[in-house]
C-alpha positions as YAML, in Angstrom:
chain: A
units: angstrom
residues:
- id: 1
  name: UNK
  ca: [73.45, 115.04, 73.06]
- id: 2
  name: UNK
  ca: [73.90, 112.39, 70.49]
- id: 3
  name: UNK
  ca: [74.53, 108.52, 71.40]
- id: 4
  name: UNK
  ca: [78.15, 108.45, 70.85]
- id: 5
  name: UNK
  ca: [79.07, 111.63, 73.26]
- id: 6
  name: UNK
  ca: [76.05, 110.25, 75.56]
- id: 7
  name: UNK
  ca: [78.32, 106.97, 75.71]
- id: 8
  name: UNK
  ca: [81.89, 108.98, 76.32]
- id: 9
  name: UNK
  ca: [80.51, 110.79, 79.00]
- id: 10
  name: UNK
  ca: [79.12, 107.17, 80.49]
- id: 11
  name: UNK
  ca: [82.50, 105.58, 79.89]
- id: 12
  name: UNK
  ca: [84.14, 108.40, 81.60]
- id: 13
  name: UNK
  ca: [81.51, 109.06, 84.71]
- id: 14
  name: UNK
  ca: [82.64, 105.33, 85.67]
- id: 15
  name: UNK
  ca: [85.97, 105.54, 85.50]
- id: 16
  name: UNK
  ca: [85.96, 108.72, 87.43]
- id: 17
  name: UNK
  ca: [83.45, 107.57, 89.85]
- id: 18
  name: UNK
  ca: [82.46, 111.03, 89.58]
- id: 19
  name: UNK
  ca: [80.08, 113.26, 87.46]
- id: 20
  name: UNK
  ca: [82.25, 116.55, 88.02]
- id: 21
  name: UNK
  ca: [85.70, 114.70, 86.87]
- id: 22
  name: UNK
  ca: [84.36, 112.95, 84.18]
- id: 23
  name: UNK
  ca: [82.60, 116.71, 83.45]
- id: 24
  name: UNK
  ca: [86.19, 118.49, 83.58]
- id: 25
  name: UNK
  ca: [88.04, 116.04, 81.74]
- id: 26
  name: UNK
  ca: [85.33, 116.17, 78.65]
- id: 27
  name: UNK
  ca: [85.14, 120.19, 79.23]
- id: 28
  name: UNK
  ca: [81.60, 120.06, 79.94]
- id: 29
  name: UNK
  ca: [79.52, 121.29, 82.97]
- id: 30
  name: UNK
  ca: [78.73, 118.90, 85.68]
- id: 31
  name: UNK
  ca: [75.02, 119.35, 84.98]
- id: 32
  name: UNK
  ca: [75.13, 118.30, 81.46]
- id: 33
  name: UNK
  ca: [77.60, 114.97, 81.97]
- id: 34
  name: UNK
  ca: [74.18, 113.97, 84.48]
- id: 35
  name: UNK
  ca: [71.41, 114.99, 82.25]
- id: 36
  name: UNK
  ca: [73.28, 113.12, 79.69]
- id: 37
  name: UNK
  ca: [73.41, 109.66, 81.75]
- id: 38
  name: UNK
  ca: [69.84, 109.94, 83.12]
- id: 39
  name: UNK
  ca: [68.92, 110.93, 79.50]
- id: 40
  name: UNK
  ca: [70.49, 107.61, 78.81]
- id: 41
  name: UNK
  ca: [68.41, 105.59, 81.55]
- id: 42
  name: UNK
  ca: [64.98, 107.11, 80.43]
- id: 43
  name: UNK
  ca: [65.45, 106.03, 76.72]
- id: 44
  name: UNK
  ca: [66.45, 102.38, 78.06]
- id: 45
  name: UNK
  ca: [64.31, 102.22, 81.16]
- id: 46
  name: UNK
  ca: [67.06, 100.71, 83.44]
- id: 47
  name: UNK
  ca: [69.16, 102.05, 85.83]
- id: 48
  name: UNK
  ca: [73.05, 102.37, 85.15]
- id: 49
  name: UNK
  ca: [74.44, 103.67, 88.04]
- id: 50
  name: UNK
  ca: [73.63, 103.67, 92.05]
- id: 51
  name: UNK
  ca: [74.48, 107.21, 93.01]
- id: 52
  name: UNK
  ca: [75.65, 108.50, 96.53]
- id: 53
  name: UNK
  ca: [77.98, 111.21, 98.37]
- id: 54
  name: UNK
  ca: [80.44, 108.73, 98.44]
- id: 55
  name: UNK
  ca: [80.30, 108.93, 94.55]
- id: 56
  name: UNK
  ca: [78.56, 106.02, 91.51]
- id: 57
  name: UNK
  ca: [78.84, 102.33, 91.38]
- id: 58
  name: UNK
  ca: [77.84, 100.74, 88.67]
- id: 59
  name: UNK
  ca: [74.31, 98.12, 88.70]
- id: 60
  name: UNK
  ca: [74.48, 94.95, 87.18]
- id: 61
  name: UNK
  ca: [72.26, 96.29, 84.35]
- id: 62
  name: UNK
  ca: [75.09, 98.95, 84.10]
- id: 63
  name: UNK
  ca: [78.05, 97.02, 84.29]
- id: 64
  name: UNK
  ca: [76.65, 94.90, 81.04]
- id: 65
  name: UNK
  ca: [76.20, 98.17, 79.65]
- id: 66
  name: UNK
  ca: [79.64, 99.55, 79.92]
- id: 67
  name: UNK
  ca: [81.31, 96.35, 78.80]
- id: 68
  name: UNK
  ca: [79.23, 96.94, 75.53]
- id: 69
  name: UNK
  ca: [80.28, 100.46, 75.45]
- id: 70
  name: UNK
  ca: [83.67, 100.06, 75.91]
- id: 71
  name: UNK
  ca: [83.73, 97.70, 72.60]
- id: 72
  name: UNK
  ca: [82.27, 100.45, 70.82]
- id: 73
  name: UNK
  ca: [84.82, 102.78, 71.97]
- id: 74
  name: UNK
  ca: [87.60, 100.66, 70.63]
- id: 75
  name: UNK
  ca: [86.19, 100.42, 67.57]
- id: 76
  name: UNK
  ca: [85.64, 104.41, 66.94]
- id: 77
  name: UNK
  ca: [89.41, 104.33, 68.04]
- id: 78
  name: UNK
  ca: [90.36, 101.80, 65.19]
- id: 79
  name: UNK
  ca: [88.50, 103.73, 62.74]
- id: 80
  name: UNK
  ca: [89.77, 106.99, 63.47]
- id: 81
  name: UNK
  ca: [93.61, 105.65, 63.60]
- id: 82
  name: UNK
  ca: [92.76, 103.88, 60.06]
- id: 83
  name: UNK
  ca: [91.51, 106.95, 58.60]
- id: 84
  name: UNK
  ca: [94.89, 108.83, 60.09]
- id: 85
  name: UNK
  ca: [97.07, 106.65, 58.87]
- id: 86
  name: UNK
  ca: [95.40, 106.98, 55.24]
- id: 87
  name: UNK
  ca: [95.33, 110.19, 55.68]
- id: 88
  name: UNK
  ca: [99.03, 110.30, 56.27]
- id: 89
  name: UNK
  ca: [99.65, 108.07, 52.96]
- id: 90
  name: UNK
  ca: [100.56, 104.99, 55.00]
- id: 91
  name: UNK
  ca: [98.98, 102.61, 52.52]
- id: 92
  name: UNK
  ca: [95.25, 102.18, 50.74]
- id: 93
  name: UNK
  ca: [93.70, 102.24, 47.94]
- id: 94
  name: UNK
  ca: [94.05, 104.87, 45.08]
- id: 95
  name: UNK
  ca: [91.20, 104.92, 42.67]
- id: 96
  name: UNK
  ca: [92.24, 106.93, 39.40]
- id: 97
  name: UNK
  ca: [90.27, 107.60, 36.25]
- id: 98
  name: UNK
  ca: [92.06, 108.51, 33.35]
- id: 99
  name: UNK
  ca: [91.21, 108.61, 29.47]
- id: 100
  name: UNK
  ca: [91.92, 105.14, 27.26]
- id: 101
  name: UNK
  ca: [94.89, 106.80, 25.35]
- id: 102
  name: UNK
  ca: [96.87, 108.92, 27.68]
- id: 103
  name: UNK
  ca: [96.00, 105.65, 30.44]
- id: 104
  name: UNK
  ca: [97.12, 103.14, 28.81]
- id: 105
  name: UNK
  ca: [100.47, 105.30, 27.09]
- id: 106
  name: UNK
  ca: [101.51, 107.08, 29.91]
- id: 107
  name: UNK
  ca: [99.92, 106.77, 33.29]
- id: 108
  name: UNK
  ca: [100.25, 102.98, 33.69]
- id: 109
  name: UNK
  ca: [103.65, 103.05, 33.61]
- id: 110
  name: UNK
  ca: [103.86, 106.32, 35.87]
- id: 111
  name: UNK
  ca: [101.12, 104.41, 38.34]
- id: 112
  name: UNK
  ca: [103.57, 101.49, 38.60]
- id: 113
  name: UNK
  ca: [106.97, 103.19, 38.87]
- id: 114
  name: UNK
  ca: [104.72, 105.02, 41.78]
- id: 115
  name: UNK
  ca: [104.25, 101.92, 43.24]
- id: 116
  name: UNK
  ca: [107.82, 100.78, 42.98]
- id: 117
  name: UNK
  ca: [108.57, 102.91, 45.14]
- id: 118
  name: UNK
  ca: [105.22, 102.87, 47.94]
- id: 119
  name: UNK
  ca: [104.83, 99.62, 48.00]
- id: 120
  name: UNK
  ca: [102.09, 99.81, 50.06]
- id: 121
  name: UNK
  ca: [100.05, 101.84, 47.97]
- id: 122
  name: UNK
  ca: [97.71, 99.98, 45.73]
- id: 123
  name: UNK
  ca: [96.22, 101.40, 42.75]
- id: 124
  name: UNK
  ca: [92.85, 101.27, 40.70]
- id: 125
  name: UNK
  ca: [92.69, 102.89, 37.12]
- id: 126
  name: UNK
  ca: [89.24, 103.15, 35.27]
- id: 127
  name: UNK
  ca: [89.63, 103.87, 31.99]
- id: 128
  name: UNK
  ca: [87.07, 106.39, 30.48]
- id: 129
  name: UNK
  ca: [86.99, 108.80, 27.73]
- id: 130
  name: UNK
  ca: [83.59, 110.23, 28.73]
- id: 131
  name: UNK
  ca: [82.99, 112.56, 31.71]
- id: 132
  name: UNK
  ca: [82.78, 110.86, 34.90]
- id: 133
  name: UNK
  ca: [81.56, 112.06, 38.08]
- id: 134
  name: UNK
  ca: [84.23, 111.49, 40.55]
- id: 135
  name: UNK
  ca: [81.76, 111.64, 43.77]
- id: 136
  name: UNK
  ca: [79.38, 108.50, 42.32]
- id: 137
  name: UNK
  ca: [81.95, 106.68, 41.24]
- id: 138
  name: UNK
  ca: [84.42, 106.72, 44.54]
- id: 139
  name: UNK
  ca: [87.46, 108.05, 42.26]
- id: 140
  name: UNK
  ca: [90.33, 109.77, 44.50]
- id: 141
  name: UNK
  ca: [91.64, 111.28, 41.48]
- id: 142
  name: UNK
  ca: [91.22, 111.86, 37.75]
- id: 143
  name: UNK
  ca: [93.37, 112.91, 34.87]
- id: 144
  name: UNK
  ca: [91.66, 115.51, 32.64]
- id: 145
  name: UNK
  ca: [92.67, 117.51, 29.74]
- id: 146
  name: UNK
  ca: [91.61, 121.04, 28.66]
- id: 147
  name: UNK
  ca: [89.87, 124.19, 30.50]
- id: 148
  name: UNK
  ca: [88.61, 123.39, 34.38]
- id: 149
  name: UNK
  ca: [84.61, 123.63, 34.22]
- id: 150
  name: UNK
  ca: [83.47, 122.17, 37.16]
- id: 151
  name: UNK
  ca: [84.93, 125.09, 39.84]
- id: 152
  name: UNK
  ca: [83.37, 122.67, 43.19]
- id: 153
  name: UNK
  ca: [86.46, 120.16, 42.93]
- id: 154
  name: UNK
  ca: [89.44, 120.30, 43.87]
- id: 155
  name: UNK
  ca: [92.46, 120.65, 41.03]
- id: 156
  name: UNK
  ca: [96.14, 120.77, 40.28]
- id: 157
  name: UNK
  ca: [97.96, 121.68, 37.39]
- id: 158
  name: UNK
  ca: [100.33, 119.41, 35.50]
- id: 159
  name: UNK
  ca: [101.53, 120.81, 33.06]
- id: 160
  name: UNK
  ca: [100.55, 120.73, 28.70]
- id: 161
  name: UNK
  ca: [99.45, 118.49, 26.84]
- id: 162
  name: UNK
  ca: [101.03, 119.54, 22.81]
- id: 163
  name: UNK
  ca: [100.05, 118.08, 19.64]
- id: 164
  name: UNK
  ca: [101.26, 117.65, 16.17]
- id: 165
  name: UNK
  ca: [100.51, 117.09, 12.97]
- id: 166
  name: UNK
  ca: [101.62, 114.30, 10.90]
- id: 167
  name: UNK
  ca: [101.09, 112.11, 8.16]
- id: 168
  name: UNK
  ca: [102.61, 108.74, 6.09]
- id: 169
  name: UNK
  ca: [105.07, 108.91, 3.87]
- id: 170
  name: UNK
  ca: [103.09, 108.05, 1.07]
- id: 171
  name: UNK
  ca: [100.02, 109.88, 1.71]
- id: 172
  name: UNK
  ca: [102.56, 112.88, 1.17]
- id: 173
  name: UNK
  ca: [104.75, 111.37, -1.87]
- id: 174
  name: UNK
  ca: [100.97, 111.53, -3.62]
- id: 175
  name: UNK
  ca: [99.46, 114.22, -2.25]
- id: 176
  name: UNK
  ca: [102.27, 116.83, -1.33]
- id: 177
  name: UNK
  ca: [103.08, 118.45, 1.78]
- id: 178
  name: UNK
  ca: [100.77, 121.43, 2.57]
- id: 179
  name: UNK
  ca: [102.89, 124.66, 3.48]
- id: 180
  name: UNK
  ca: [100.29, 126.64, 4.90]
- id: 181
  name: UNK
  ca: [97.07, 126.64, 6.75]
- id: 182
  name: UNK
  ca: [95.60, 127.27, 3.46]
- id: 183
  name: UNK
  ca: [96.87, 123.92, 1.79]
- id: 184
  name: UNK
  ca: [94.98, 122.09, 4.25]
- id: 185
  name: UNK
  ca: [91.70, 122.50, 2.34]
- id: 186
  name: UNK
  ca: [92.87, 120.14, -0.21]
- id: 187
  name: UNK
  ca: [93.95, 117.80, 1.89]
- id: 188
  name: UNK
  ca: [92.19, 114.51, 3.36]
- id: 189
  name: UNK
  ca: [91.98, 115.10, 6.82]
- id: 190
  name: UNK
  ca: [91.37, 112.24, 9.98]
- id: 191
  name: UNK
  ca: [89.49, 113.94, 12.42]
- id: 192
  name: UNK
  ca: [89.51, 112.69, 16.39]
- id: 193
  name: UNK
  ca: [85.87, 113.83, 16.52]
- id: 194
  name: UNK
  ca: [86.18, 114.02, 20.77]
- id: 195
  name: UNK
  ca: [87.91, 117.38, 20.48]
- id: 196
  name: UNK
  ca: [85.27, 120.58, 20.59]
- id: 197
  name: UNK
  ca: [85.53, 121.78, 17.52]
- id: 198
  name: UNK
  ca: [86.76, 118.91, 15.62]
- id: 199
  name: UNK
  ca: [86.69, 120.08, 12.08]
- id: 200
  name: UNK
  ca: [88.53, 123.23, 12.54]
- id: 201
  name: UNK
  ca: [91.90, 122.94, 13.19]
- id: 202
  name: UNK
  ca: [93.88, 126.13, 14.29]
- id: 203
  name: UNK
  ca: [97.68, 126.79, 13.39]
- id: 204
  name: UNK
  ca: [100.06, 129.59, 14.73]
- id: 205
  name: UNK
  ca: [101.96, 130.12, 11.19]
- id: 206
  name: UNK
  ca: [105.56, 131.65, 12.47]
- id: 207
  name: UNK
  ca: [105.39, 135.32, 13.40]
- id: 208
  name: UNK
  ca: [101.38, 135.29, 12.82]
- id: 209
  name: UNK
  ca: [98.67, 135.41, 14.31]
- id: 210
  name: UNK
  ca: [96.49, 131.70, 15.09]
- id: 211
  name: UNK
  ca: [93.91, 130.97, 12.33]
- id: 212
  name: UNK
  ca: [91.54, 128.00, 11.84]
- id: 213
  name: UNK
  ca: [90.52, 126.42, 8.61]
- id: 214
  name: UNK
  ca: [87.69, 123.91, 8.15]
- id: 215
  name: UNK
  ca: [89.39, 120.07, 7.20]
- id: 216
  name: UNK
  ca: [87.39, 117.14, 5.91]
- id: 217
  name: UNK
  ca: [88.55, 113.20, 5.06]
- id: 218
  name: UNK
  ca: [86.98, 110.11, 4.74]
- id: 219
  name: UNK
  ca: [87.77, 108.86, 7.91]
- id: 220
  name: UNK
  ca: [86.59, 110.43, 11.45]
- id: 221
  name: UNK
  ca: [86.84, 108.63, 15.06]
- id: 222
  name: UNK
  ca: [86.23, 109.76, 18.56]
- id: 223
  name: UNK
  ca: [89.55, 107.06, 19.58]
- id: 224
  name: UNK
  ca: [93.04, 108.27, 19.27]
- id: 225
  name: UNK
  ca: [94.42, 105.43, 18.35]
- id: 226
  name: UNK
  ca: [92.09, 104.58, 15.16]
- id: 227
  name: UNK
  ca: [92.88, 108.04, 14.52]
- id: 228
  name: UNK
  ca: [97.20, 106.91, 14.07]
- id: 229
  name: UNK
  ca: [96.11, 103.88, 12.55]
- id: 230
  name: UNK
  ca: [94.39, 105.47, 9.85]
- id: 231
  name: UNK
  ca: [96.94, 107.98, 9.77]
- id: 232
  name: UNK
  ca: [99.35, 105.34, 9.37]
- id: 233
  name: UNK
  ca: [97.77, 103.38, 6.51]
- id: 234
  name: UNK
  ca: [98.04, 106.67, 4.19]
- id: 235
  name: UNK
  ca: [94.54, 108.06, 4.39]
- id: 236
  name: UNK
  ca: [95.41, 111.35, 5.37]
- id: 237
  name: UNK
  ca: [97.03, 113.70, 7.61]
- id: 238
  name: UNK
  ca: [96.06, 114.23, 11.49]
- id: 239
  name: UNK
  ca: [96.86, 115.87, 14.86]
- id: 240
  name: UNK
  ca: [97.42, 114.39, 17.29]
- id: 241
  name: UNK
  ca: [99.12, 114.64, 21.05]
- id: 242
  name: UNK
  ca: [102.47, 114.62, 21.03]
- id: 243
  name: UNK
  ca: [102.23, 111.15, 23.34]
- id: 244
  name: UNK
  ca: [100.19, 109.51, 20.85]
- id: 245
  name: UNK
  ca: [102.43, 110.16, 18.01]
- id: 246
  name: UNK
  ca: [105.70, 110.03, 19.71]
- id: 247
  name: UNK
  ca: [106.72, 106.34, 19.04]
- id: 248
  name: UNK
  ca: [105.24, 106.27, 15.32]
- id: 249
  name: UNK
  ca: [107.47, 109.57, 14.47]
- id: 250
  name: UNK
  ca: [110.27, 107.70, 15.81]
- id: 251
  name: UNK
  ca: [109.84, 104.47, 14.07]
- id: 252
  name: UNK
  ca: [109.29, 106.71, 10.62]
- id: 253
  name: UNK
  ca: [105.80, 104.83, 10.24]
- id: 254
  name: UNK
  ca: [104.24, 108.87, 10.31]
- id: 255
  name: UNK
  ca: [106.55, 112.17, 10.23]
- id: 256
  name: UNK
  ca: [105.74, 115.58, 11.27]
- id: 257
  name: UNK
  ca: [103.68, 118.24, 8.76]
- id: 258
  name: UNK
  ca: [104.02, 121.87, 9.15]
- id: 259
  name: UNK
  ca: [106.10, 121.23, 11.79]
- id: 260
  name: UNK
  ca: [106.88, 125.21, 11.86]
- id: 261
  name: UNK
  ca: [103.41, 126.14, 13.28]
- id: 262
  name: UNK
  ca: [102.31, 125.33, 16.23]
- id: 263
  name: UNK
  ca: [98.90, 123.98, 17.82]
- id: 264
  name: UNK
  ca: [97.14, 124.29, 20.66]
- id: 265
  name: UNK
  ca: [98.36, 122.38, 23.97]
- id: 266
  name: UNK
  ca: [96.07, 121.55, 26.11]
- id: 267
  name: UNK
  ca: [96.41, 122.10, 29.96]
- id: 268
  name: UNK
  ca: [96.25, 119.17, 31.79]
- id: 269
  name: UNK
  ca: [95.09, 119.10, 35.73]
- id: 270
  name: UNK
  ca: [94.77, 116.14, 38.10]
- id: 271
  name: UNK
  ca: [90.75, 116.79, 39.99]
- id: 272
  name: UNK
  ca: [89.78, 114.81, 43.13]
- id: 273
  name: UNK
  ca: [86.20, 115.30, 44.63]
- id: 274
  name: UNK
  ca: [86.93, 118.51, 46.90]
- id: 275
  name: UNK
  ca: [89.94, 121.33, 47.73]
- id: 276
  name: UNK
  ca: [89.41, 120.57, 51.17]
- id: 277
  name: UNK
  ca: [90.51, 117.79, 53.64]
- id: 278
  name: UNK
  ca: [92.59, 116.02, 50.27]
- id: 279
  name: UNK
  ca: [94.01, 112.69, 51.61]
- id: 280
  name: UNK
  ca: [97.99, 112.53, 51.30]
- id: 281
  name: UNK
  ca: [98.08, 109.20, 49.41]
- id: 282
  name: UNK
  ca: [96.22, 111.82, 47.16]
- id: 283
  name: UNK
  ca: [98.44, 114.76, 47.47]
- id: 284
  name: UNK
  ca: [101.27, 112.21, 47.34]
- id: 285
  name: UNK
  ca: [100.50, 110.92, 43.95]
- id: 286
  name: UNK
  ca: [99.75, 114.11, 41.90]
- id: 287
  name: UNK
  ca: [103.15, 115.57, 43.45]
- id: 288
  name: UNK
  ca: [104.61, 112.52, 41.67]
- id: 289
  name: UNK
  ca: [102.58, 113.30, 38.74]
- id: 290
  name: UNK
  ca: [103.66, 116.85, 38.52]
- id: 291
  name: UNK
  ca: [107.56, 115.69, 38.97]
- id: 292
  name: UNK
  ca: [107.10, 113.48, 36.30]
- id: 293
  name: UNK
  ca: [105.11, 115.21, 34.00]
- id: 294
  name: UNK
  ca: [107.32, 118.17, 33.99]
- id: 295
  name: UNK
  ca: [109.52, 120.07, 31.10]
- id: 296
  name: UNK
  ca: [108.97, 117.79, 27.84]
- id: 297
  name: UNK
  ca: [107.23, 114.60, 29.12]
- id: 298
  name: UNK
  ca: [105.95, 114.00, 25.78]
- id: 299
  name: UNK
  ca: [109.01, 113.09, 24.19]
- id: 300
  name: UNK
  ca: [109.83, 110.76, 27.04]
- id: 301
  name: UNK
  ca: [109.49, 106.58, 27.04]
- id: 302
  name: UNK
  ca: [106.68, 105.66, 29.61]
...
């Protein structure tokens, strides 16, 4: 019997005054709560209790002993209330990792509208666009884009992530606007070089089939927004999510190209470290996340 249960059954033989009570309450035999108090005696080489018919009493040694052991009672109490009332999203600390763009676009402003309204709830974001293992860094929950590789965490879907081409108006007052995914060839194209398969970009023409066509530029990043800026300052055309491009298509600084094919969305899932045992301020938050993220988010103001 381990320490902890060797000191519950010690707390309770007292209080009982009796081995076979303190047994039946604990729903133990009688001849394990006694091996597990003179167990207890051996390792510290004292005597705990004076036993008789009449029932125990407790020594001097042993009265010392369960003052000590009562503290350490209360605190296994404290600890398992505070990790109940986390458990039932009654405050804490929610550690998120998200990536720089769609963190600092969209879920800052979900993560404090959140806390608007659980104001007890505090929240951490990391900002990463790099893989990052949720376990060694303590993060309750990340944000991640594209297929689900890792199959030993837990994971909820979101909803899409859609993108868009665009370019400045006069990048395409020189250059044209391409009509087809053949055009693009002759085009300058910004790559975001963070996306598998960077410099191939693949178009669902209307009523077709997808097809891919290699794209080259002079300018190539692995950050989003160097990606608009570029885009912006008339070096080329570029895709990019829908959330990224939203407020420069609205401002007319970029407009949409080939806006009758589509490209890929990407699925997006909130991960935590495991499917089982999920803490609610956990649950709690990607519940929000799902109601806000829902229909088309993209073209919302965050």
């Amino acid at each position: 019997m381990d320490r902890v249960n060797a000191i519950q059954v010690f707390i309770r033989v007292v209080e009982t005054s009796s081995f076979s009570r303190a047994a039946a309450e604990l729903g133990i035999t009688q001849p394990t709560a006694t091996k597990a108090v003179a167990a207890t005696e051996q390792r510290l080489g004292v005597r705990l209790l004076h036993r008789s018919t009449r029932g125990v009493t407790l020594t001097e040694v042993g009265n010392g002993y369960y003052q000590k052991c009562k503290a350490i009672e209360r605190a296994i109490d404290e600890a398992e209330n505070h990790a109940a009332q986390e458990q039932r999203g009654e405050g804490g600390l929610l550690r998120v990792s998200t990536s720089v763009a769609f963190g600092r676009r969209v879920l800052v402003a979900i993560a404090l509208q959140y806390m608007r309204i659980n104001p007890k709830v505090r929240i951490d974001i990391s900002f990463d666009d790099r893989y990052v293992d949720l376990v060694e860094q303590g993060i309750d929950l990340a944000v991640r884009m594209g297929q689900m590789s890792d199959s030993s965490l837990g994971a909820r879907y979101l909803g899409l992530n859609p993108w868009v081409m665009v370019g400045a108006e006069a990048y395409l007052r020189q250059h044209g606007e391409p009509r087809c995914v053949a055009d693009l060839a002759d085009h300058a194209c910004i790559v975001y070089s963070s996306v598998q398969g960077d410099d191939r970009w693949r178009l669902t023409p209307p009523g077709a089939s997808s097809t891919s066509v290699p794209v080259k530029g002079p300018f190539r990043s692995n950050n989003l927004s160097a990606v608009l800026a570029a885009t912006t300052a008339g070096m080329g055309l570029s895709i990019l999510p829908w959330y990224v491009a939203r407020e420069s298509i609205a401002a007319g600084t970029v407009q949409r190209v080939m806006a009758d094919h589509s490209l890929p969305a990407q699925e997006m899932h909130a991960v935590f470290p495991s499917p089982k045992l999920v803490p609610r301020k956990t649950t709690a938050f990607i519940d929000h996340l799902q109601g806000t993220l829902g229909g088309d988010w993209w073209l919302n103001a965050f």
